[in-house]
LOPA-480995 format. One record per residue: residue number from 1; y, z, x of N, C-alpha, C in turn; residue in three letters. Coordinates in Angstrom, 2 decimals. Layout:
// LOPA-480995
NUM,Y,Z,X,Y,Z,X,Y,Z,X,ALA .
...
// end
This chain:
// LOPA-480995
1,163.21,163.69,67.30,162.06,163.11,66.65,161.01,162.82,67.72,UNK .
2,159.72,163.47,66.97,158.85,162.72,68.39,158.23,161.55,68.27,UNK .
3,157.28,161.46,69.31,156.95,160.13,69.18,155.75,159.54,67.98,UNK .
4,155.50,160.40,67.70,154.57,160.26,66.34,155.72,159.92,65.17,UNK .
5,156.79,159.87,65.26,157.80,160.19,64.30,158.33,158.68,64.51,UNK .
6,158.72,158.30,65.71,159.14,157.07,66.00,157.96,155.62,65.83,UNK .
7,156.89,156.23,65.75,156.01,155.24,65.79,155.92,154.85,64.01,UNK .
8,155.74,156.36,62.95,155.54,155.97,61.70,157.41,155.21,60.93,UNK .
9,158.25,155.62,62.28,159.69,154.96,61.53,159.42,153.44,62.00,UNK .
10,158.60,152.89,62.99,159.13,151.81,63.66,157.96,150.91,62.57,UNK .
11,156.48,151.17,62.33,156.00,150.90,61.44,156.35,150.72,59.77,UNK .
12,157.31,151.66,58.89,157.91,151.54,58.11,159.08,150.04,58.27,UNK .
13,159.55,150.04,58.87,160.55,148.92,59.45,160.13,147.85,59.27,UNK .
14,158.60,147.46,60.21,157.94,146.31,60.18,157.68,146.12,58.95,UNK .
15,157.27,146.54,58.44,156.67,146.56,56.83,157.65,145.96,55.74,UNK .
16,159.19,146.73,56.19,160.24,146.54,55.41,160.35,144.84,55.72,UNK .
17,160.06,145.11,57.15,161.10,143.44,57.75,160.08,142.39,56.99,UNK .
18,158.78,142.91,57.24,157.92,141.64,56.60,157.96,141.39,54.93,UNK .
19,158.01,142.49,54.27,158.43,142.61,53.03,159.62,141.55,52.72,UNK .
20,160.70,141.71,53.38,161.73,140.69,53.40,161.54,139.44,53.70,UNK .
21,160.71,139.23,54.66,160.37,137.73,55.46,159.89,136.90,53.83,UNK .
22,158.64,137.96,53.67,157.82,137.42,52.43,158.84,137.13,51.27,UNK .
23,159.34,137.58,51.23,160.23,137.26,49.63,161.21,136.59,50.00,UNK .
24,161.72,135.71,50.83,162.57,135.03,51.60,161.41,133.73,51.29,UNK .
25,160.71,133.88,52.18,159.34,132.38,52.06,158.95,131.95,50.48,UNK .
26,158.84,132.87,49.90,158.26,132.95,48.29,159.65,132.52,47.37,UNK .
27,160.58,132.67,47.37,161.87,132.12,46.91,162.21,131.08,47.18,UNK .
28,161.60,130.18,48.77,161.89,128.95,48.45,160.69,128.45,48.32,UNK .
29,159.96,128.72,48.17,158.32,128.02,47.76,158.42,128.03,46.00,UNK .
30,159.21,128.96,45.44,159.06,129.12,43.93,160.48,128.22,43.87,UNK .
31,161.61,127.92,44.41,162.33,126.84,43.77,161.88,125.16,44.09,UNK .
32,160.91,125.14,45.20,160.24,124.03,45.47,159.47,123.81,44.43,UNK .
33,158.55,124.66,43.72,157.92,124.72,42.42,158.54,125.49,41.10,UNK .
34,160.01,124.58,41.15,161.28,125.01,40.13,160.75,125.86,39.45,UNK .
35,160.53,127.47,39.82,160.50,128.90,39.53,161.42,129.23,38.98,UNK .
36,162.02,129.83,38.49,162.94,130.48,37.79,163.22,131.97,38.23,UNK .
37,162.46,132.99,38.33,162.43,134.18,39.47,161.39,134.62,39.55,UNK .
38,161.28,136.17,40.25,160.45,137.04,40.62,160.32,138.15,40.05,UNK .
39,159.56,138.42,39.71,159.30,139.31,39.03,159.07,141.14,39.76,UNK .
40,159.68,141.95,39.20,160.12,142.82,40.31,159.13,143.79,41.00,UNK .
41,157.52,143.43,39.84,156.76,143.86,40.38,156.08,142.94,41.53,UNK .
42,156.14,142.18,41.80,155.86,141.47,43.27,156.61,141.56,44.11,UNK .
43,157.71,142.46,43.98,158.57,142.68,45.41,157.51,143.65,45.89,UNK .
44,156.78,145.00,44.58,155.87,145.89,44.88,154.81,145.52,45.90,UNK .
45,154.34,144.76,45.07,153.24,144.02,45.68,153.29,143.52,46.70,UNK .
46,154.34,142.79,47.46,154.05,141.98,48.58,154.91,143.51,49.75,UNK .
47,155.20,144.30,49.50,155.49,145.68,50.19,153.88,146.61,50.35,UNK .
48,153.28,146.08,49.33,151.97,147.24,50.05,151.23,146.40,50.97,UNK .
49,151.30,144.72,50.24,150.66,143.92,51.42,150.83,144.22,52.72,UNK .
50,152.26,144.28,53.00,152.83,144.44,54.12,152.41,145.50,55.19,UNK .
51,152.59,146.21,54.25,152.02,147.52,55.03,150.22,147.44,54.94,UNK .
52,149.74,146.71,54.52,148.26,146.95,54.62,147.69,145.54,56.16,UNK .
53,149.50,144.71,56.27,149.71,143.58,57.52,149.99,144.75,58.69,UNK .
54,150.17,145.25,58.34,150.74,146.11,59.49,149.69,146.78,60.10,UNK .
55,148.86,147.50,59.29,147.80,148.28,59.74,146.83,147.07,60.75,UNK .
56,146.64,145.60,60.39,146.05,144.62,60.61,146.52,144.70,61.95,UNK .
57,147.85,144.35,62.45,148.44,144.28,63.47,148.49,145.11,64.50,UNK .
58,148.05,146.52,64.12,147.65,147.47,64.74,146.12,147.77,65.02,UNK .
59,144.93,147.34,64.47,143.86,147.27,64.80,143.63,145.76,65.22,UNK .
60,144.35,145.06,65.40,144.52,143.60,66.71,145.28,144.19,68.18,UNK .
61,145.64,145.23,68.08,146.58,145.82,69.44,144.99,146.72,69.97,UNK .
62,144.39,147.42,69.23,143.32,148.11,69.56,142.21,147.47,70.29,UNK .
63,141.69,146.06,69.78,140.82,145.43,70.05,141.77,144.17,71.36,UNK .
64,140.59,144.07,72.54,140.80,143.86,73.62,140.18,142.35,73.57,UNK .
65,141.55,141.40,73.01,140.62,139.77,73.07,141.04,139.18,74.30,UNK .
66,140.43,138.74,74.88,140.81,137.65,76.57,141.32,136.91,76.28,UNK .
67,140.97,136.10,75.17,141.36,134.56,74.65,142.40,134.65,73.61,UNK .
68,143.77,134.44,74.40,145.08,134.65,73.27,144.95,133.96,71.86,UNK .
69,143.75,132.39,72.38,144.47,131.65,70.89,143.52,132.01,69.57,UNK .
70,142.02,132.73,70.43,141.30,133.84,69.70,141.67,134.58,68.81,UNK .
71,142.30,135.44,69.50,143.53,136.52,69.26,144.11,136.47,67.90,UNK .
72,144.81,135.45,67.76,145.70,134.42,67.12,145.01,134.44,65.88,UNK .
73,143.95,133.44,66.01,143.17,132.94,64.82,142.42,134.13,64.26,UNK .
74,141.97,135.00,64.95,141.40,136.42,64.63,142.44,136.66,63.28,UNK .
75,143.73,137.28,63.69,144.80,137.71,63.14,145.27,137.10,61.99,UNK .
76,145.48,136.01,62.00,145.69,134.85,61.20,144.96,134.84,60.08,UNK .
77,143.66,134.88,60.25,142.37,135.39,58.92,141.94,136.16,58.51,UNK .
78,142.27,137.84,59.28,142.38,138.86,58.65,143.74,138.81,57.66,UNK .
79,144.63,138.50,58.37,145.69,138.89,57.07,145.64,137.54,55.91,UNK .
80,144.90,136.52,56.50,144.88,135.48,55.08,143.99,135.95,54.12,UNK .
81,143.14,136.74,54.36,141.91,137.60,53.84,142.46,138.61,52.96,UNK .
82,143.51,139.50,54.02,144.70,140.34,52.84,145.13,139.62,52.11,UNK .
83,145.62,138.47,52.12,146.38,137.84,51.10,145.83,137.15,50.18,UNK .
84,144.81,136.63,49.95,143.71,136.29,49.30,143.41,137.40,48.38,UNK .
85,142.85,138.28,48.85,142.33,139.44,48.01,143.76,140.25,47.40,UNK .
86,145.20,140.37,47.53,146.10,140.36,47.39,146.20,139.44,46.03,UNK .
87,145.73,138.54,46.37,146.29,137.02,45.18,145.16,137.30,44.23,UNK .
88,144.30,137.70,44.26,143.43,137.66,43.71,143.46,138.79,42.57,UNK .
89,143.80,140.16,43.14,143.64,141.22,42.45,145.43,141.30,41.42,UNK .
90,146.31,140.30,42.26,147.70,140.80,41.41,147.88,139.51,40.81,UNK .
91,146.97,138.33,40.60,146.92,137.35,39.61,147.84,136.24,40.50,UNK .
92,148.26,136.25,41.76,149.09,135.41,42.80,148.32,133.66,42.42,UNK .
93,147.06,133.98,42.47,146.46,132.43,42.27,146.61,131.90,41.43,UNK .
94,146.85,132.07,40.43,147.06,131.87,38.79,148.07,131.39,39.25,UNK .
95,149.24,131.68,40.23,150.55,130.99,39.78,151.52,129.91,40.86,UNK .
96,150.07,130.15,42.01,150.47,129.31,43.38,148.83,128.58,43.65,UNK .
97,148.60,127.75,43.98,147.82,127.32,44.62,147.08,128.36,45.92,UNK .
98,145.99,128.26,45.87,145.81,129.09,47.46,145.87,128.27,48.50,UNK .
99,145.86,126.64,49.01,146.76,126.09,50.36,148.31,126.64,50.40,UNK .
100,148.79,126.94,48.86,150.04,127.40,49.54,150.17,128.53,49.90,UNK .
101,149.37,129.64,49.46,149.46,130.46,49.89,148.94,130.82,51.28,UNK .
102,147.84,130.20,51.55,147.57,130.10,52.71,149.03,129.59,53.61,UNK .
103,149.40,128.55,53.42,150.51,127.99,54.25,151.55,129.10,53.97,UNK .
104,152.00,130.28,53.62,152.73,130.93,53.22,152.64,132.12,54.15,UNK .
105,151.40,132.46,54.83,150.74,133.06,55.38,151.10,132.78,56.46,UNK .
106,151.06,131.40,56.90,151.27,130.77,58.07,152.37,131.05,58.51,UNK .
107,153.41,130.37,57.75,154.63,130.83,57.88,155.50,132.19,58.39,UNK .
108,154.82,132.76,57.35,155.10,133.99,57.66,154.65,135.05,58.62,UNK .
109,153.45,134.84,59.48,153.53,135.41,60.76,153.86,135.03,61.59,UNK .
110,154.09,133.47,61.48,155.41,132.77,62.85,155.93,133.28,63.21,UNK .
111,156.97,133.67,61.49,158.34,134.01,61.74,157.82,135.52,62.27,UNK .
112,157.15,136.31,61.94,157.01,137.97,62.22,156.55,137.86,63.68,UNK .
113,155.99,137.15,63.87,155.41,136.96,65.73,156.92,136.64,66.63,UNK .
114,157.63,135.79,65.81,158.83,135.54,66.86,159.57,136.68,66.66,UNK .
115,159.39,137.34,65.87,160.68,138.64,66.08,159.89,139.68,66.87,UNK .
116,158.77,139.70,66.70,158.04,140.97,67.47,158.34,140.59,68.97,UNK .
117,158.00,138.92,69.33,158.43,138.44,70.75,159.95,138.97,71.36,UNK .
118,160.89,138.66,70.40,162.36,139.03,70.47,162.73,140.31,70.60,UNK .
119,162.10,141.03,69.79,162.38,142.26,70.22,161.84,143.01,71.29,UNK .
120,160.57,142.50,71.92,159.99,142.72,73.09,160.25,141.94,74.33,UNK .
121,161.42,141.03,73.96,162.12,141.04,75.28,163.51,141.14,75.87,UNK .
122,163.87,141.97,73.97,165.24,142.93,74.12,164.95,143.87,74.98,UNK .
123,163.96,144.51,75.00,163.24,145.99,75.29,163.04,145.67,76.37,UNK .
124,162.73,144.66,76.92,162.04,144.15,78.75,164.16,143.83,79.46,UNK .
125,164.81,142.92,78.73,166.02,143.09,79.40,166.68,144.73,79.66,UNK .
126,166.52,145.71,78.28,167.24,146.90,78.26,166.54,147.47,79.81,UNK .
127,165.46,147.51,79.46,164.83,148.14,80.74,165.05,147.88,82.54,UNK .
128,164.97,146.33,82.40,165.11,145.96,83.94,166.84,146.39,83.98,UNK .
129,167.61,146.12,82.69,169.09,146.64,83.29,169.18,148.14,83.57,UNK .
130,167.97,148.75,83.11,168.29,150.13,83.20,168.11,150.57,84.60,UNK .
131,167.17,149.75,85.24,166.50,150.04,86.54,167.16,149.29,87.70,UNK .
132,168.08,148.23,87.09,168.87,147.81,88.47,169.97,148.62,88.44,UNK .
133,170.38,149.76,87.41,171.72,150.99,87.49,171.17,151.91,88.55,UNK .
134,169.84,152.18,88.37,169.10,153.12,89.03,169.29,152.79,90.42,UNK .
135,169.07,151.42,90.63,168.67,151.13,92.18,169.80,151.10,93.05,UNK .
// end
């Protein structure tokens, strides 16, 4: 596989993982607001989000900010912006508040920032062990 191949599998993944994160966060936000379930077209829905988070996350890797917490807040309001217009067009507001969804938002790139961290310093250990075999 090349690397164009590994990049659209590793992107699919993210998408999947955040897809999951999201419906993990939204399951206990809907028994906090004694929900009853989900409806299976919002698993849809919060899967194209995802992938439309993803693309976000990739035109924040493109653009060159100095100021990490910039960075941050940049990121943070583009995808609350997805999710907004998300809530908006699949009727989400009608059935959550938008602070929570906003706070839902929050949440949920924490958690996606700490795994992207984690896995980027699986990838920094694999490597330096690879290079002290070498040496």
């Amino acid at each position: 596989m090349g690397r164009k191949g590994l990049l659209i599998k590793q992107f699919l993944n993210n998408a999947f993982v955040t897809t999951a994160i999201v419906l993990i966060v939204l399951s206990v936000v809907a028994l906090w607001y004694d929900g009853t379930m989900i409806c299976i077209s919002t698993i849809f829905e919060t899967l194209l989000l995802s992938v439309v988070c993803e693309v976000i996350k990739h035109m924040m890797y493109k653009i060159d900010i100095t100021n990490i917490y910039l960075g941050i807040l940049l990121h943070y309001l583009l995808v609350l912006a997805a999710v907004l217009i998300f809530g908006y067009a699949f009727n989400w507001v009608n059935q959550l508040p938008v602070y929570v969804l906003a706070g839902m938002c929050g949440v949920v790139l924490i958690l996606c920032c700490y795994l992207d961290i984690s896995r980027v310093k699986a990838d920094i250990d694999e490597i330096n062990g690879l290079c002290e075999k070498r040496v």
